[in-house]
Backbone as a printed PyTorch tensor [residue, N CA C, xyz], in Angstrom:
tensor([[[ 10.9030, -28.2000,  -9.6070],
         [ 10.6130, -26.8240,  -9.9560],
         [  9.1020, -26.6170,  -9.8490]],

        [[  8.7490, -25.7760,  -9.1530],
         [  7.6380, -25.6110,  -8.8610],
         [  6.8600, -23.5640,  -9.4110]],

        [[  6.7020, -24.1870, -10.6930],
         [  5.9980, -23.1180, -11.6280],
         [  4.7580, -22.9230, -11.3090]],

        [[  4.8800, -21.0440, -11.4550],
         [  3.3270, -20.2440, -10.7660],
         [  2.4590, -20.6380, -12.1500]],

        [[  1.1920, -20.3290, -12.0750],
         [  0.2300, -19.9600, -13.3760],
         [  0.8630, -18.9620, -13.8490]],

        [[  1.4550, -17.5570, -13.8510],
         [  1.8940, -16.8930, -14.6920],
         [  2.9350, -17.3570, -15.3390]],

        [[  4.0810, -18.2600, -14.7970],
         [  5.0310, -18.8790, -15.2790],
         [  4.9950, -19.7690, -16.4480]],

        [[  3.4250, -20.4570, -16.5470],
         [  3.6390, -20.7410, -17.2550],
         [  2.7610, -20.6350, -18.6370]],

        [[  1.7670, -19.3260, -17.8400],
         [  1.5060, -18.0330, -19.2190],
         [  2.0880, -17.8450, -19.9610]],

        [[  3.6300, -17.2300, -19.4210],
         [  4.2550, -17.1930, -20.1790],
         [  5.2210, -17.6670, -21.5870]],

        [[  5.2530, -18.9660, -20.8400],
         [  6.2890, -19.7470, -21.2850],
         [  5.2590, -20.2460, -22.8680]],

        [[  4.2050, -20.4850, -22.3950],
         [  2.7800, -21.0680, -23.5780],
         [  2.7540, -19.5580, -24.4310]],

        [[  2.7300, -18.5430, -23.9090],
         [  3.0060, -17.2660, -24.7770],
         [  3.8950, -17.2590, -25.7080]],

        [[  5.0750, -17.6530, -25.1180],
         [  6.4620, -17.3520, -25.9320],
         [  6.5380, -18.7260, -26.9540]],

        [[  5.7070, -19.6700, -26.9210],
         [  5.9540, -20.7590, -27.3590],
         [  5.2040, -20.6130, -29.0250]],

        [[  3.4510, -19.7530, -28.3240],
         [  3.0880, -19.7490, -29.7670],
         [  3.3260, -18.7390, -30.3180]],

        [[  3.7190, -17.5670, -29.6960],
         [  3.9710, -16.6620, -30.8290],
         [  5.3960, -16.7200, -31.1750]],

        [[  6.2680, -17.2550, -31.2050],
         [  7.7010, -16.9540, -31.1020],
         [  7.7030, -17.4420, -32.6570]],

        [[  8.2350, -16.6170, -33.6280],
         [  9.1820, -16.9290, -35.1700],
         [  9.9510, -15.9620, -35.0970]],

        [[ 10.3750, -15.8230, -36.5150],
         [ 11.4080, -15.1130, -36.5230],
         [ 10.8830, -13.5350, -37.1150]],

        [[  9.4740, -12.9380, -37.3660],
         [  9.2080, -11.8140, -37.7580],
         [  9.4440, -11.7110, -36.2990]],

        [[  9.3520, -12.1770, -35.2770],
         [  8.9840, -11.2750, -34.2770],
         [ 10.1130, -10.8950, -33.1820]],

        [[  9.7740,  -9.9790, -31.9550],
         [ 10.7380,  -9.6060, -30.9840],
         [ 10.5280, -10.0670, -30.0770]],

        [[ 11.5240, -10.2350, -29.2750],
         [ 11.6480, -10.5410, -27.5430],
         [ 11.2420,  -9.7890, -26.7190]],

        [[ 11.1190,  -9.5910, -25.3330],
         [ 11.1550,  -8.6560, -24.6640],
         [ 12.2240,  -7.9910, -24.1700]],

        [[ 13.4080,  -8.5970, -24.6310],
         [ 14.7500,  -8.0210, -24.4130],
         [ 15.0480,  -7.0110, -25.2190]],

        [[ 14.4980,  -6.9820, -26.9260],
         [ 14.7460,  -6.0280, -28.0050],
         [ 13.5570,  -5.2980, -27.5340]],

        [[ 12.1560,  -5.7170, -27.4230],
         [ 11.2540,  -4.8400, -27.2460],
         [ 11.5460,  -3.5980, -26.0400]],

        [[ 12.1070,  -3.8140, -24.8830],
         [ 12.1210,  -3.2190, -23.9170],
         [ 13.5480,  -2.2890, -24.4860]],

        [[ 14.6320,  -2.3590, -25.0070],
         [ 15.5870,  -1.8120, -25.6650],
         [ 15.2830,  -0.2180, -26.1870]],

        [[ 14.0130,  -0.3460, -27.0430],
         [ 13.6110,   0.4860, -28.1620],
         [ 12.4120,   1.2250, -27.6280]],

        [[ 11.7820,   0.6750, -26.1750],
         [ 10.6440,   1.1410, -25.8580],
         [ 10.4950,   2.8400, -26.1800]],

        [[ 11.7130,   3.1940, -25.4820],
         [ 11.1140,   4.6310, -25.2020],
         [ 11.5340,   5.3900, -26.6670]],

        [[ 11.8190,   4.8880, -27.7510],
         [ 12.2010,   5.1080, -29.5250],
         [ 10.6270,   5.4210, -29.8270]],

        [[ 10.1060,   4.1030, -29.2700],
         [  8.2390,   3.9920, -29.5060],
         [  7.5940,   5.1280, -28.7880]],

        [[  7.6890,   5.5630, -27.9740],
         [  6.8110,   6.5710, -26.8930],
         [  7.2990,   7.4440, -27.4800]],

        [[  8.0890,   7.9420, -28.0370],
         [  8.7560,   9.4050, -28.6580],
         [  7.8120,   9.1170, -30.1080]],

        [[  8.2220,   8.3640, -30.6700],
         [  7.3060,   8.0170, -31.9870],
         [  5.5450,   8.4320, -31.7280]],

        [[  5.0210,   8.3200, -30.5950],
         [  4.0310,   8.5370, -30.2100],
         [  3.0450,   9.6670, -30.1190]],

        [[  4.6280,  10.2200, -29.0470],
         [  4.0860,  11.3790, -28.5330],
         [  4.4950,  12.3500, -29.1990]],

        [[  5.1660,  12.1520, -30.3290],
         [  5.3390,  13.4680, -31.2420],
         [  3.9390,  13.4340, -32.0680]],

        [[  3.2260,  12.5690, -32.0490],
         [  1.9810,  12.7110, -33.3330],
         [  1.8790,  11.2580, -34.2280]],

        [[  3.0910,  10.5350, -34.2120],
         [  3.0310,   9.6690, -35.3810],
         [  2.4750,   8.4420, -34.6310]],

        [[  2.2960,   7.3580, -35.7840],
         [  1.9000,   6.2410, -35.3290],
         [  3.1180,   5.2440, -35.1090]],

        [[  3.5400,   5.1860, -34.5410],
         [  4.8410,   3.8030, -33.9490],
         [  4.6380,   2.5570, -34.7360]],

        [[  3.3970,   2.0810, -34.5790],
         [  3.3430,   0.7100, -35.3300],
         [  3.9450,   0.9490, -37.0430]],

        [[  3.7490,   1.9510, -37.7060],
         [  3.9470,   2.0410, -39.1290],
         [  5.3300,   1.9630, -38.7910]],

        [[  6.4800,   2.3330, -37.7820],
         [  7.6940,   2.4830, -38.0570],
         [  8.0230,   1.3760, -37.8100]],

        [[  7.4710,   1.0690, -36.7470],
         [  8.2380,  -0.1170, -35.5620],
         [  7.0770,  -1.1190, -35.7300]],

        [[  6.7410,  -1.9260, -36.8150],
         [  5.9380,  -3.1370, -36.2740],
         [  5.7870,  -4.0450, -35.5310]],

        [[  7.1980,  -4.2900, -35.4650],
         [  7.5890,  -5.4610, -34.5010],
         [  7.4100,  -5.1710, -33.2120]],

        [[  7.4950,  -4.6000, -33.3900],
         [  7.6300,  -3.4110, -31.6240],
         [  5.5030,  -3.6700, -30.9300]],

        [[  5.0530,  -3.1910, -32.2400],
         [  3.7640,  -3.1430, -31.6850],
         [  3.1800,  -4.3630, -31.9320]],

        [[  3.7810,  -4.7840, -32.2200],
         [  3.1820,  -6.7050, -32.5720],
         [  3.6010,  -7.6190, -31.0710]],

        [[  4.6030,  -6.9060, -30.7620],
         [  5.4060,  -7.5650, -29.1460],
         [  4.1980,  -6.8790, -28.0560]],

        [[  3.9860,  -5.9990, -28.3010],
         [  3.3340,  -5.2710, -27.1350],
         [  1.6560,  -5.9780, -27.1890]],

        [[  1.1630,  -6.1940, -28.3310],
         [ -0.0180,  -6.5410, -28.7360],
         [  0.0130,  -7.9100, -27.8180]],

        [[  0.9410,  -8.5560, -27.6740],
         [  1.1750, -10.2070, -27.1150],
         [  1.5430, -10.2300, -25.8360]],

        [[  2.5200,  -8.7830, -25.1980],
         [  3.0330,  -9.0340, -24.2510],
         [  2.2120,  -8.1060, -22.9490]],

        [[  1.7860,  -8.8500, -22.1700],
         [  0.9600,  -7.7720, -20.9340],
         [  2.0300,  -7.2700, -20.1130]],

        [[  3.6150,  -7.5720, -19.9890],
         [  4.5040,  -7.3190, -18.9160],
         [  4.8920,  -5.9630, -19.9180]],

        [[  5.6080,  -6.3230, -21.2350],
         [  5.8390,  -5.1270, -22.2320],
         [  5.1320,  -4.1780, -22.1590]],

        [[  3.6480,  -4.3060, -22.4690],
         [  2.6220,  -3.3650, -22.4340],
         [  2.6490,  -2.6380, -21.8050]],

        [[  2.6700,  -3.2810, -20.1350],
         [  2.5020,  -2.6270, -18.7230],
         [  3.8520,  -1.1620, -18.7910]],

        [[  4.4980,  -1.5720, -19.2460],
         [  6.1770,  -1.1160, -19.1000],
         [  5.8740,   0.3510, -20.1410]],

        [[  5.6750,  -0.2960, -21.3530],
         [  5.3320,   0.9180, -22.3810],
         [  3.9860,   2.1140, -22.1750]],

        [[  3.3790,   1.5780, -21.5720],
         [  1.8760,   2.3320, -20.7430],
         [  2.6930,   3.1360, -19.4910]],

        [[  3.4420,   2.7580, -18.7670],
         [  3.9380,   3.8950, -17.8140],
         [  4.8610,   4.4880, -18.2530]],

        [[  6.1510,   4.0440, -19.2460],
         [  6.8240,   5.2500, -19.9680],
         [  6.4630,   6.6000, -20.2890]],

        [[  5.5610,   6.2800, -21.0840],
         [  4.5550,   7.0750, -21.5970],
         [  3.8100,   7.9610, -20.6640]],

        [[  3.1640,   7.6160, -19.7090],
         [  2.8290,   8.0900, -18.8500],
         [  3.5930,   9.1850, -18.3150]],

        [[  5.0000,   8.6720, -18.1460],
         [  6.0720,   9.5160, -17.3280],
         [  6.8630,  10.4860, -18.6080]],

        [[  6.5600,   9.8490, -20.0680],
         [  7.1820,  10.9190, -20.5010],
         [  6.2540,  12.4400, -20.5320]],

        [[  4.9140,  11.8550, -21.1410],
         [  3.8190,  12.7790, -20.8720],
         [  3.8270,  13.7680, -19.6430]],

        [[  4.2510,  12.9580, -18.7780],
         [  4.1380,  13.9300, -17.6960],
         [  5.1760,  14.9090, -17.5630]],

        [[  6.9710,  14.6230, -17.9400],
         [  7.6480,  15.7100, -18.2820],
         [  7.1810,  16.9370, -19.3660]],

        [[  6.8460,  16.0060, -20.2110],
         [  6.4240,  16.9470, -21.3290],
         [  5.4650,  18.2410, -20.7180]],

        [[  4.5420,  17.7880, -20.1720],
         [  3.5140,  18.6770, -19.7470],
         [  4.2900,  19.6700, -18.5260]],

        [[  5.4540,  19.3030, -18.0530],
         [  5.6100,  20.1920, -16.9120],
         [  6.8660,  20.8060, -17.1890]],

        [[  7.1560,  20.9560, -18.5670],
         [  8.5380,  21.8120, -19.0610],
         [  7.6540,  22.2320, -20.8220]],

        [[  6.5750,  21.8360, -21.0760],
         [  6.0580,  22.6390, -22.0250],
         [  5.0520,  23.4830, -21.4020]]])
C-alpha cells in the first residue's frame, strides 16, 4: 500500500483527536447544512452544535465542504431575497 502525505495527514489527524466528545466526518457532513442555517439566520452554530464546530476546527476537508455550502446557500438567499 502505497500512502500519499495527505493519507497519512489524515489518518495522524483522526488518531489524535479521535474520543468520544467528538464527531466524524460522516456525522459532521450529515448536519452540515443544520450548521449553515444556524449561521445564516444570525446565530452562532458552535453554542448549538459544538461538536460540529470542534470537527470543523480539526477538519480542512469538513471545513472546505462547510465554507462552500454556505457560500451556495448565501448565494440563494441573496437571489430570492
Amino acid at each position: 500500500m502505497n500512502l500519499q502525505p495527505e493519507d497519512l495527514r489524515k489518518i495522524i489527524q483522526q488518531i489524535l483527536f479521535e474520543d468520544s466528545s467528538q464527531i466524524g466526518c460522516t456525522e459532521c457532513f450529515k448536519v452540515l447544512d443544520q450548521f449553515a442555517e444556524i449561521k445564516l439566520a444570525g446565530n452562532v452554530p458552535a453554542l448549538v452544535m459544538p461538536m460540529v464546530q470542534e470537527h470543523l476546527n480539526h477538519c480542512d476537508n469538513c471545513r472546505e465542504e462547510f465554507v462552500m455550502l454556505l457560500d451556495a446557500l448565501k448565494a440563494l438567499h441573496d437571489n430570492h431575497g
